[in-house]
C-alpha positions in Angstrom: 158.6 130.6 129.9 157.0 127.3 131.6 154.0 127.7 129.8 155.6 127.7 126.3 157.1 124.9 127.2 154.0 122.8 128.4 152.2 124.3 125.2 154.6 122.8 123.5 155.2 119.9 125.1 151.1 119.0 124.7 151.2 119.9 120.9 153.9 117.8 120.7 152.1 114.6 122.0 148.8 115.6 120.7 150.4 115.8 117.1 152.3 112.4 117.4 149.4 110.8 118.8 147.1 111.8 115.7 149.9 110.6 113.9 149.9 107.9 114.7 145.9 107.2 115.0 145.6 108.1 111.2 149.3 106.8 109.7 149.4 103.4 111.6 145.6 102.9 112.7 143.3 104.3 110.5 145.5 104.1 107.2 147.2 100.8 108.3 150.6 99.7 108.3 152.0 98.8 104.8 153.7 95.4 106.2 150.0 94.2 107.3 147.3 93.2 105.3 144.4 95.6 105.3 141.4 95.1 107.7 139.0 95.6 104.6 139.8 93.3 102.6 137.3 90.6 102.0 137.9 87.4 100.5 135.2 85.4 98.5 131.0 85.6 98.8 128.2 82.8 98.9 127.9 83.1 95.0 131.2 82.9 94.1 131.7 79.3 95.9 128.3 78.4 93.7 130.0 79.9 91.3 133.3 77.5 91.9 131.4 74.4 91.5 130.2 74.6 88.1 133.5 75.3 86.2 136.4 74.1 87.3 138.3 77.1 85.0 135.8 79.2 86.7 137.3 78.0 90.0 140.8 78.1 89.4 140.0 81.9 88.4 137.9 82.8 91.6 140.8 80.9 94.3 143.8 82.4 92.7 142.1 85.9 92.7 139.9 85.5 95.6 142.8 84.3 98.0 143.9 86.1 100.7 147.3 85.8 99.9 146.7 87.6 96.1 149.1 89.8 95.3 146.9 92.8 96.0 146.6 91.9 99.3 150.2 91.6 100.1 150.8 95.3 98.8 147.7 96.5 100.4 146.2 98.2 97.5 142.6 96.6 98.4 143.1 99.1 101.1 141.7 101.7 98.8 140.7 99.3 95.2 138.7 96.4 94.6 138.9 94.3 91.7 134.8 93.4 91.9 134.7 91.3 88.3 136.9 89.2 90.4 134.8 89.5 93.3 137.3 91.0 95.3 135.8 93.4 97.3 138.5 96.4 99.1 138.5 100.0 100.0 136.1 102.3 98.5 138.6 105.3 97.9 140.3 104.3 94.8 138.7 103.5 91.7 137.8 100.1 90.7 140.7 97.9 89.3 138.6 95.8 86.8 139.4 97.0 83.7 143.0 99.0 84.6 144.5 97.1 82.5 143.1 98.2 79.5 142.3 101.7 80.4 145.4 102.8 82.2 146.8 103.9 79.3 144.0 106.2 78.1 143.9 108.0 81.5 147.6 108.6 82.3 148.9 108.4 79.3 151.1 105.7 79.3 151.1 101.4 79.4 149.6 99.6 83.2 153.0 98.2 83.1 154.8 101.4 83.4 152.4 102.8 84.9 153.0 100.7 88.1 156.8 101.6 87.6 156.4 105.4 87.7 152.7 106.5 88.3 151.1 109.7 86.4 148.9 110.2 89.2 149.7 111.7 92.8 148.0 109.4 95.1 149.7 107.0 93.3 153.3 108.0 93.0 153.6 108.6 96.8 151.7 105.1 97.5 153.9 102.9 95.1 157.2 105.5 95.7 157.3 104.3 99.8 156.6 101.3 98.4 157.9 100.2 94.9 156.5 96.9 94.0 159.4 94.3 92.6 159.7 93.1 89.1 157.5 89.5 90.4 155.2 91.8 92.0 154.4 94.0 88.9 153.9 90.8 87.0 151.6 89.4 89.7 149.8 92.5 89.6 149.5 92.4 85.7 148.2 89.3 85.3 145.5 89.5 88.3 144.6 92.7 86.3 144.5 91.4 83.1 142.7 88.4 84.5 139.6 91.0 85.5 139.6 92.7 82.4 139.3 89.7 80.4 135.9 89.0 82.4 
């Protein structure tokens, strides 16, 4: 009888504490910003200084406090024809926008409402982005694909 209970007492602990090393460590909390996400490079400052629409482009979509940031979906995306560099897990968010529909079958902007796809729907279903948010998103997105 004791030694069911100390197996079970050491799975116990061993499955909370990987748990939590691949939920909250490894995967991040959803209240943080990710760890990967990097802001702006070298040729994207050169970049800035000869165009001023250029740089109003590069430090609204470049800036650490950009919508994608704050949801952590650079935590899997990056957005690189904004030069936003993120995870390498998802797909590349440059041209969603436009090919959103194609691939799931309906508009980005319900799309981000409901997601087709089931990474997706579990990612944006623990955490539903607002009506502000999915505009923020939408025109960060639309932004890239115009580029």
């Amino acid at each position: 009888m004791n030694k069911a209970i100390i197996s079970f007492v050491v799975c116990a602990l061993l499955g909370f504490g990987l748990g939590y090393l691949v939920f909250g460590v490894i995967m991040g909390d959803s209240e943080k910003q990710p760890q990967v996400a990097q802001t702006e490079t070298t040729e994207t400052a050169a970049a800035k200084e000869e165009s001023t629409d250029a740089k109003e482009a590069t430090t609204v979509s470049a800036n650490e406090d950009n919508i994608l940031n704050k949801k952590g979906c650079l935590g899997c995306h990056s957005v690189e024809a904004l030069n936003i560099k993120g995870g390498a897990v998802g797909p590349d968010l440059s041209q969603a926008f436009t090919n959103v529909e194609g691939k799931h079958g309906k508009p980005i902007e319900e799309f981000l409402k409901a997601p087709t796809s089931a990474v997706m729907s579990g990612v944006i279903g623990k955490n539903p982005l607002s009506d502000e948010e999915r505009k923020q998103v939408l025109e960060l997105l639309k932004q890239a694909s115009e580029k």
